[in-house]
LOBA-646581 format. One record per atom (N, C-alpha, C, O): residue in one letter; z, y, x. Coordinates in steps of 0.001 Angstrom, whole numbers, padded with zeros to 6 digits, always signed. Atoms other than C-alpha are relative to their C-alpha. Example, Ala and Ser with C-alpha at 12.3 -4.5 7.8 and 13.67 -1.06 7.14 Angstrom:
2
A+000000-001190+000890A+007800-004500+012300A+000000+001200+000900A+000665+001181+001936S-000060-001190-000820S+007140-001060+013670S+000730+001090-000770S+000899+002198-000261
# end
This chain:
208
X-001221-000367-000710X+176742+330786+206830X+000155-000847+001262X-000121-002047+001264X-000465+000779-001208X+177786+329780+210311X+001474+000070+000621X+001999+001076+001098X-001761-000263+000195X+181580+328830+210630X+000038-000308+001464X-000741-001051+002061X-000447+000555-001955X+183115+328664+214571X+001115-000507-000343X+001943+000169-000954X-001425+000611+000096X+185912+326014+214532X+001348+000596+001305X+001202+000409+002512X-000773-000134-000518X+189034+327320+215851X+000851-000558+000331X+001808+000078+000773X-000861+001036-000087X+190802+324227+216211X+000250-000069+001861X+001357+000469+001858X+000341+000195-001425X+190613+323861+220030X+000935+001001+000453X+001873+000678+001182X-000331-000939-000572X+191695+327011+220675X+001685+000508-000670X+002680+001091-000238X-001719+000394+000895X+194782+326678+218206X+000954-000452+000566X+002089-000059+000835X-000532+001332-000684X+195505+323735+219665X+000753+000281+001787X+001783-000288+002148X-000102-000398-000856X+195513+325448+223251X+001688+000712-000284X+002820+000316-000008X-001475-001047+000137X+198122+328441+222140X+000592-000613-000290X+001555-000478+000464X-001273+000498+000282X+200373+325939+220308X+000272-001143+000812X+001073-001934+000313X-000250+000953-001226X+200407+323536+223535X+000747+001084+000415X+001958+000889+000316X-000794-001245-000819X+201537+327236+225319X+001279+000205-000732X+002253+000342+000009X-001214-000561+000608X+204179+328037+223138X+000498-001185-000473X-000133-001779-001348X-000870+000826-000150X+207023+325388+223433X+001403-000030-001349X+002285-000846-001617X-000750-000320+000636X+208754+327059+220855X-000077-000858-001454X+000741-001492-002121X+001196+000740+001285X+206405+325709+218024X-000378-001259+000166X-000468-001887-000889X-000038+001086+000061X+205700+322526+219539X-001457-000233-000605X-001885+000237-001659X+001122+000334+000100X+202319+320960+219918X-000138-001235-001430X+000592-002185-001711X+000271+001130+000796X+200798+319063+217092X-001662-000870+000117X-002822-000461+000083X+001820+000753-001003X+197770+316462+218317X-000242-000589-001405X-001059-001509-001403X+000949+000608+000561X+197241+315672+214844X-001188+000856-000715X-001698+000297-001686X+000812-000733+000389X+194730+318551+214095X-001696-000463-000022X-001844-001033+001059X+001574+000741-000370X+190748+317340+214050X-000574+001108+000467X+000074+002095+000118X+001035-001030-000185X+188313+319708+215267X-000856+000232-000999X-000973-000650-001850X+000945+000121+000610X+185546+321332+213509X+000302+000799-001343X-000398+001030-002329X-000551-000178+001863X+187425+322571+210567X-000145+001013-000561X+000489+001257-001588X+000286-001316+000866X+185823+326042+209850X-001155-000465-000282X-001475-000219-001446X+001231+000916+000462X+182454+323919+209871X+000723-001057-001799X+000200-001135-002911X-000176+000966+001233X+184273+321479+207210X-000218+000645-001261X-000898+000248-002207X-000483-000206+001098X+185641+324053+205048X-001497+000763-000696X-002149+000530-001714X+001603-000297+000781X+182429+325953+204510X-001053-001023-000165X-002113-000608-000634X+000687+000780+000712X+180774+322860+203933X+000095-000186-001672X-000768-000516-002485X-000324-000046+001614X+182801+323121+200461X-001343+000374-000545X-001698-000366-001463X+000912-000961+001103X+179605+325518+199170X-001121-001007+000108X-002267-000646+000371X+001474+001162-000232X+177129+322893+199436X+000308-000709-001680X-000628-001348-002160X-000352+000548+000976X+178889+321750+196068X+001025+001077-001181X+001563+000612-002185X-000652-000773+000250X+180645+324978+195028X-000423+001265+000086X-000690+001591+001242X+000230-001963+000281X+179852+328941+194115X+001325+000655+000471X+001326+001791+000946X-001449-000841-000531X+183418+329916+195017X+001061-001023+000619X+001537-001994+000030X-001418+001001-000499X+186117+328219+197178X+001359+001097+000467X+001343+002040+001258X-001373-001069+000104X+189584+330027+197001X+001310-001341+001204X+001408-002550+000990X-001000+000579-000851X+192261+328483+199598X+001406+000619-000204X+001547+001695+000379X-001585-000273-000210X+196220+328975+198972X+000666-000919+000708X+000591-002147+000700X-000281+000956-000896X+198198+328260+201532X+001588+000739-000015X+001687+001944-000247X-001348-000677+000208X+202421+328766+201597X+000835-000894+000989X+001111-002094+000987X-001121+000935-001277X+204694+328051+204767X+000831+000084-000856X+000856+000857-001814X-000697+000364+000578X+207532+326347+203868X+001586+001227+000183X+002485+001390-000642X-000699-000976-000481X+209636+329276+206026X-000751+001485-000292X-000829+002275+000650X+000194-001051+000565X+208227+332122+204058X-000083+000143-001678X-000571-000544-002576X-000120-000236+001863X+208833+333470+200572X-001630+000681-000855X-001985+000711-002034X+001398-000265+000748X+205026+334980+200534X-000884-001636-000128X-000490-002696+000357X+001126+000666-000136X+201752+332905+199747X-000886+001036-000398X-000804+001998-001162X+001296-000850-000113X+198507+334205+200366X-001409-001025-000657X-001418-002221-000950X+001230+001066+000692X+194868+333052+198956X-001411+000655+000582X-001896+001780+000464X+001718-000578-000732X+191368+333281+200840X-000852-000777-000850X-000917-001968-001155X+000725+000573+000879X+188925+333350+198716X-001479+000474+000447X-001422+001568+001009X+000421-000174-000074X+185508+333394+199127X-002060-000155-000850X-002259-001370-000848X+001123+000472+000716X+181552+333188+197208X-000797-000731+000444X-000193-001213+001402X+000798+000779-000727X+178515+331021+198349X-001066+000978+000572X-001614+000843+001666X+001182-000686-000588X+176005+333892+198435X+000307+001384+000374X-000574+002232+000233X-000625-000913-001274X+178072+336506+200537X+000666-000261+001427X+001389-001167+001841X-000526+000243-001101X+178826+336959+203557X+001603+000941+000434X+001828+001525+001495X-001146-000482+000042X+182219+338300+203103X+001305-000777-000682X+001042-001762-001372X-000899+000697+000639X+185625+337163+201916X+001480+000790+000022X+001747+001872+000547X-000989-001113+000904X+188940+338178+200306X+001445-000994+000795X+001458-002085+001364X-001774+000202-000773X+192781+337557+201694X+000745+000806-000801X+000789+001961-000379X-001332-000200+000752X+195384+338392+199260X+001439-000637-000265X+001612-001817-000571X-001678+001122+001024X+199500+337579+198133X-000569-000312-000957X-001491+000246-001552X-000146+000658+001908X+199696+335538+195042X+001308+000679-000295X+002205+000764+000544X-000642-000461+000398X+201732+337201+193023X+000523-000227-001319X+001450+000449-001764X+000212+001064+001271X+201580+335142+189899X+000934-001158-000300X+000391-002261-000344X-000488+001739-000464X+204826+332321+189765X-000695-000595-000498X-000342-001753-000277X+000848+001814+000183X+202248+329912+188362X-000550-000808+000465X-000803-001993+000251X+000784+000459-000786X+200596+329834+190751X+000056-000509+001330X-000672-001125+002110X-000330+000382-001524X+202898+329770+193537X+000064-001523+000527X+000181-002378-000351X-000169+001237-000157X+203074+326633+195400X+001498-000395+000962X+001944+000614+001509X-001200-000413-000265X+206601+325345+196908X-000314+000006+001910X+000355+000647+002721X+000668-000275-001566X+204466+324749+200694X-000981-000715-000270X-000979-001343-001329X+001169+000566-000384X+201247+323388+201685X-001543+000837+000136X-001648+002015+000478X+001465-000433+000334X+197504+324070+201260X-000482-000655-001282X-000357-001837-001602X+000614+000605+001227X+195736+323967+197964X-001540+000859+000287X-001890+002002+000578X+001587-000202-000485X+191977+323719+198457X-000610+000321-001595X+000080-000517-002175X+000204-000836+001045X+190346+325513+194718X-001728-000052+000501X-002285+000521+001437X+001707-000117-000311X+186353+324616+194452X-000525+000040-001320X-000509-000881-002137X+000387-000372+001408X+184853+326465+191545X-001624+000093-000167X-002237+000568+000790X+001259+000225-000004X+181283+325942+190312X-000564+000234-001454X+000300+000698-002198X+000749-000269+001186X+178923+326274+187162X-001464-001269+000543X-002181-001518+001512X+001361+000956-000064X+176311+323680+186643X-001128+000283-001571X-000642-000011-002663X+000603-000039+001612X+173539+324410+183509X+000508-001174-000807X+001041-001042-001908X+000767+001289+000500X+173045+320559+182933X+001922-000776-000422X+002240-001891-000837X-001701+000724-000008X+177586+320371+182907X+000154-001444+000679X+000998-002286+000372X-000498+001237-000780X+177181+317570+185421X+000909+000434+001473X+000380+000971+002447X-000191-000264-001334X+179563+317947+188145X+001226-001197+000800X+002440-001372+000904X-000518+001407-001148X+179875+314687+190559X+000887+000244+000654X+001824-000553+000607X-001161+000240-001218X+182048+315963+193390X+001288+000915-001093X+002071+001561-000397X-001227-000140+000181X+184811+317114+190695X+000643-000946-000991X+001576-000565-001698X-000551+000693+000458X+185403+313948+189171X+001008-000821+000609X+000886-000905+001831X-001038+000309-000409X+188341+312234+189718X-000002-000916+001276X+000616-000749+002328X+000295+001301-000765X+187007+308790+191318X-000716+000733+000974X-000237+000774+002107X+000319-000303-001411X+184479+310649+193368X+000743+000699+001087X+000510+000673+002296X-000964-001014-001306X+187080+312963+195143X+000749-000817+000628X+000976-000596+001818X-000430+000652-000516X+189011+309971+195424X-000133-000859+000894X+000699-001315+001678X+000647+000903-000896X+186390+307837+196986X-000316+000667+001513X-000519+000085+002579X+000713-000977-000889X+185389+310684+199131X+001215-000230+001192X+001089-000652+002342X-000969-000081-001054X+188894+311017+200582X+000647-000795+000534X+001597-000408+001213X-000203+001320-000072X+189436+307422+201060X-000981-000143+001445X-000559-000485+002551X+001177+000438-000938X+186320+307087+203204X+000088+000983+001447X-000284+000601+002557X+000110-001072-001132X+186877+310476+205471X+001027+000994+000277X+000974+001902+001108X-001379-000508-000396X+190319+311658+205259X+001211-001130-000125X+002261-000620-000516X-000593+000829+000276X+192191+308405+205085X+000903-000524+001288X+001855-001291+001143X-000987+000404-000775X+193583+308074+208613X+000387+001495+000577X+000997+001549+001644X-000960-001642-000704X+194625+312274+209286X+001226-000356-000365X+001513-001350-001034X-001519-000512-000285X+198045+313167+209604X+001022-000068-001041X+002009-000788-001189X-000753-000480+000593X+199109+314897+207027X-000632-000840-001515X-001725-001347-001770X+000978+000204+001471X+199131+314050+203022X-000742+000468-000406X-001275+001294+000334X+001323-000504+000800X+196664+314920+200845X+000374-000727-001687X+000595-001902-001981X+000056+000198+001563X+196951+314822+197007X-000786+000743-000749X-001217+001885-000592X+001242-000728+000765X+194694+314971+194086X+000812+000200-001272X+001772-000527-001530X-000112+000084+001197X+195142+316285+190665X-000883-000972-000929X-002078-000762-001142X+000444+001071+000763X+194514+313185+188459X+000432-000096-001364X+001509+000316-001794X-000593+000041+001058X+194507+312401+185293X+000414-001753-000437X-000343-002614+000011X-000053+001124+000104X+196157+309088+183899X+000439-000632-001332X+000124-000029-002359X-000421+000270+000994X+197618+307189+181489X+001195-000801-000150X+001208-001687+000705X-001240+001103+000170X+201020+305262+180437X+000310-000073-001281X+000001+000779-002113X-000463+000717+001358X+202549+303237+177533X+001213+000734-000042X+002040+000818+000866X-001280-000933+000210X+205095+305537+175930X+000469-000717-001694X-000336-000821-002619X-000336+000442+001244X+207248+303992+172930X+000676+001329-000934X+001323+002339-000658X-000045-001206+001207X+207434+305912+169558X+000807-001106-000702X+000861-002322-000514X-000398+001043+001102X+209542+304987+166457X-000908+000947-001097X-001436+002043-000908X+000509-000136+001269X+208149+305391+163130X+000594-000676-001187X+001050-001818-001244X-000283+000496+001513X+208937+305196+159410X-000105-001175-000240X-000692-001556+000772X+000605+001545+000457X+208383+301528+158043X+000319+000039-001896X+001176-000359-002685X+000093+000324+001728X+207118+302098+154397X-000284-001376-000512X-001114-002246-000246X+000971+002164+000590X+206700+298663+152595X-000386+001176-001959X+000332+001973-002565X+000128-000245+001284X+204621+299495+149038X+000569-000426-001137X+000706-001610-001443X-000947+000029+001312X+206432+299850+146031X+001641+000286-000082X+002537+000265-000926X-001528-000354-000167X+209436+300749+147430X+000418+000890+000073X-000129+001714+000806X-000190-001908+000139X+211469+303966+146522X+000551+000676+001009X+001292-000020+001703X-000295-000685-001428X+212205+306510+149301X+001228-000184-000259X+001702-000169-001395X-001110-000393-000156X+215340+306474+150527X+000426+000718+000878X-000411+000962+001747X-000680-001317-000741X+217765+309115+152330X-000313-000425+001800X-000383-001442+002490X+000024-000421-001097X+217320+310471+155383X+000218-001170+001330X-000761-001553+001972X-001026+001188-000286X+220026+307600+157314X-000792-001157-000434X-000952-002169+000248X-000009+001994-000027X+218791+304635+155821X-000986-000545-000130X-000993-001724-000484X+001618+000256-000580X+214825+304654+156565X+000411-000756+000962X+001271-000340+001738X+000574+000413-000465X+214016+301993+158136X-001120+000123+001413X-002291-000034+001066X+000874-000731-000819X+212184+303063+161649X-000487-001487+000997X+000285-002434+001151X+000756+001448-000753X+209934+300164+163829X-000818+000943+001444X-001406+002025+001448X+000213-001106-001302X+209175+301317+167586X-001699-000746+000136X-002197-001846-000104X+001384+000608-000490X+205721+301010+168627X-000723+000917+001319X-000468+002085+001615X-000190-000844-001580X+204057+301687+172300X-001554+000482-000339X-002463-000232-000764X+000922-000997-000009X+201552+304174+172191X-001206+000419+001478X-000515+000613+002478X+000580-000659-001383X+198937+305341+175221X+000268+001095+000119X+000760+001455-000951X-000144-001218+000258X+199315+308743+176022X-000689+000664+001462X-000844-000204+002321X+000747-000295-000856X+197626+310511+178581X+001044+001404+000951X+002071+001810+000407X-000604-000511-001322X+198999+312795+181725X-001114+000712+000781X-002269+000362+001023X+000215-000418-001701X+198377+315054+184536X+001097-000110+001032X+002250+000311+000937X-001265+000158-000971X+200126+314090+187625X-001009+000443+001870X-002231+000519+001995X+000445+000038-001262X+199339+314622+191470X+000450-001302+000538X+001541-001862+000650X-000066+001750-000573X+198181+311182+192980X-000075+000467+001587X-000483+001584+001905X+000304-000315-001450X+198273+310916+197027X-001124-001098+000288X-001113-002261-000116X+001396+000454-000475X+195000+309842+198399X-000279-000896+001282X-001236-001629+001531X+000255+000521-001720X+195746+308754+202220X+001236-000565+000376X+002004-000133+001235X-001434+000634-000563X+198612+306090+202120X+000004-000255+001113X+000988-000160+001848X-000102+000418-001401X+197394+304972+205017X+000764+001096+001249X+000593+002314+001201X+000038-000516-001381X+198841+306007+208570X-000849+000067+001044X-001432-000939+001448X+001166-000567-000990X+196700+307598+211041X+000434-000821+001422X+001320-000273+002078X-000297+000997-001112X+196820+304385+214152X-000180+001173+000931X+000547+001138+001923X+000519-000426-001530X+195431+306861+216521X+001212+001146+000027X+000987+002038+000845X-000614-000893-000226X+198319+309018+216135X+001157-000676+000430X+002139+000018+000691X-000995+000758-000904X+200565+305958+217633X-000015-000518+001064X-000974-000561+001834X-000017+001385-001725X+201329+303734+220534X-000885-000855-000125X-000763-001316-001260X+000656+001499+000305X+199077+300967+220554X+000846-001228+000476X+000462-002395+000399X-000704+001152-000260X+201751+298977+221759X+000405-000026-001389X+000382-001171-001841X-001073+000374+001336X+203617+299520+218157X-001136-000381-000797X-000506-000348-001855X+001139+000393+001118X+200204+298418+215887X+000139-001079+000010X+000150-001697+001074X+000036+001462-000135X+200519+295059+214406X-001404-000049-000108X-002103+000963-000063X+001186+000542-000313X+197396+293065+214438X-000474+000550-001303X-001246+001509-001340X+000591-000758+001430X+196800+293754+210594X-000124+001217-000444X-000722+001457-001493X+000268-001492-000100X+197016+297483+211072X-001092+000700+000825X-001443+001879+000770X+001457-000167-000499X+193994+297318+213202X-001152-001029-000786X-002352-000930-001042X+001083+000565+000903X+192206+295288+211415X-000274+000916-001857X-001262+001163-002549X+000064-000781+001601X+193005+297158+207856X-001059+001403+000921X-002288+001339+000928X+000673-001162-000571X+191751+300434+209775X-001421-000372+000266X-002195+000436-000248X+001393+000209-000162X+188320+298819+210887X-000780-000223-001494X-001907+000169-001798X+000721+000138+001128X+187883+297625+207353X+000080+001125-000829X-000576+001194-001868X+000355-001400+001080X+188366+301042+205825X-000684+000548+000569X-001281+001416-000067X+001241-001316-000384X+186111+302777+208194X-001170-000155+000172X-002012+000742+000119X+001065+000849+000410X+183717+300852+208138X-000583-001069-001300X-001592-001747-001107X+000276+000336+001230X+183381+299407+204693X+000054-001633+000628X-001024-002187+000411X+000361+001576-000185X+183724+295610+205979X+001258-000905-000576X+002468-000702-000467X-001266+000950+000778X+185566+292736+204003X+000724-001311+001174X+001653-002106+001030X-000501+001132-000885X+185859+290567+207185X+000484+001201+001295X+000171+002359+001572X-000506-000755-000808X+188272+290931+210140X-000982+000526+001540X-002043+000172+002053X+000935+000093-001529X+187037+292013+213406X-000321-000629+001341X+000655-000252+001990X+000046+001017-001045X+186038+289756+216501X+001240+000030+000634X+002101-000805+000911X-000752+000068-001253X+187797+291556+218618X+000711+001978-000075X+000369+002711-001003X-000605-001377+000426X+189780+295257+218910X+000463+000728+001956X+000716+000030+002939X-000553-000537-001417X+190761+297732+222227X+000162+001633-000511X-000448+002413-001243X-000129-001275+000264X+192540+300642+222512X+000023+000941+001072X+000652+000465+002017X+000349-000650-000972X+191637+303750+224862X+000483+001488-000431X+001105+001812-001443X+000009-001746+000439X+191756+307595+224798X-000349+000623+001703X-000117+000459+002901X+000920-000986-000899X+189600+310191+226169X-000171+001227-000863X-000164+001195-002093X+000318-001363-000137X+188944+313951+226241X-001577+000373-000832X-002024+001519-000822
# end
């Protein structure tokens, strides 16, 4: 497949129209990104729901066609209340599958979506201490009523699905460089570059 990014040209019309109001935090490239999904995926399905419309729609598409599907959701389970939900479905013989474990999606989006714009959240799974009571039998002792059991609390693990957010960070290049403290350029060099020490030295520019 060969995707043409329309970002540029997005970006153009919603500079023109004043109404809508330009947004500079878009990246380029991003019909290249999204069909990169199949490199790790047989089907990628996209729902996406403005926050000023009561529809949502879902583009869905396979790895070994060259065609693709645009439908409403019509399903409340599925609706979402706004955003984009990205859906990467796969089959492996061997049931290994690396890019849908939790840590790798997390590491992934840490390393290469960690200073965009907008949030980003993962479905995670986790865990917390939840307290229970329980009976407190002692042996040899005869049941008694309902009321006057004896109950002893005890904290339990219990397990969860929740949506974690992935990109606390703020995107520097989408500010002033007068407003960046010193440790907000330095945190940024050490996440994009994997380095535990600060940097010599730092400058800020912009170009076309």
């Amino acid at each position: 497949m060969i995707a043409q990014s329309g970002t540029s040209k997005f970006l153009k019309a919603l500079k023109e129209n004043k109404e809508l109001g330009a947004d500079n935090g878009l990246i380029g490239q991003f019909g290249v990104r999204l069909y990169s999904a199949f490199l790790v995926a047989d089907k990628v399905s996209v729902s996406t729901k403005s926050p000023r419309s009561d529809k949502q729609y879902i583009w869905e598409a396979v790895a070994d066609s060259s065609s693709y599907v645009i439908k409403e959701v019509i399903d409340p389970e599925k609706m979402l209340r706004r955003g984009t939900q990205i859906t990467l479905h796969g089959y492996r013989p061997d049931g290994k599958y690396e890019f849908s474990e939790p840590t790798r999606v997390s590491g992934l989006m840490k390393n290469y979506s960690q200073f965009v714009s907008f949030l980003i959240y993962t479905w995670q799974e986790k865990s917390r201490s939840v307290e229970v009571e329980e009976e407190e039998v002692k042996e040899g002792e005869e049941e008694k009523p309902e009321g006057e059991k004896k109950k002893k609390k005890n904290n339990v693990t219990e397990k969860y699905w929740d949506w974690e957010l992935g990109n606390e960070t703020k995107p520097i290049r989408m500010r002033n460089s007068k407003e960046l403290e010193k440790e907000e350029n330095q945190e940024f060099y050490k996440k994009t570059f994997n380095e535990f020490l600060d940097p010599l030295a730092h400058t800020h520019f912009t170009t076309e």
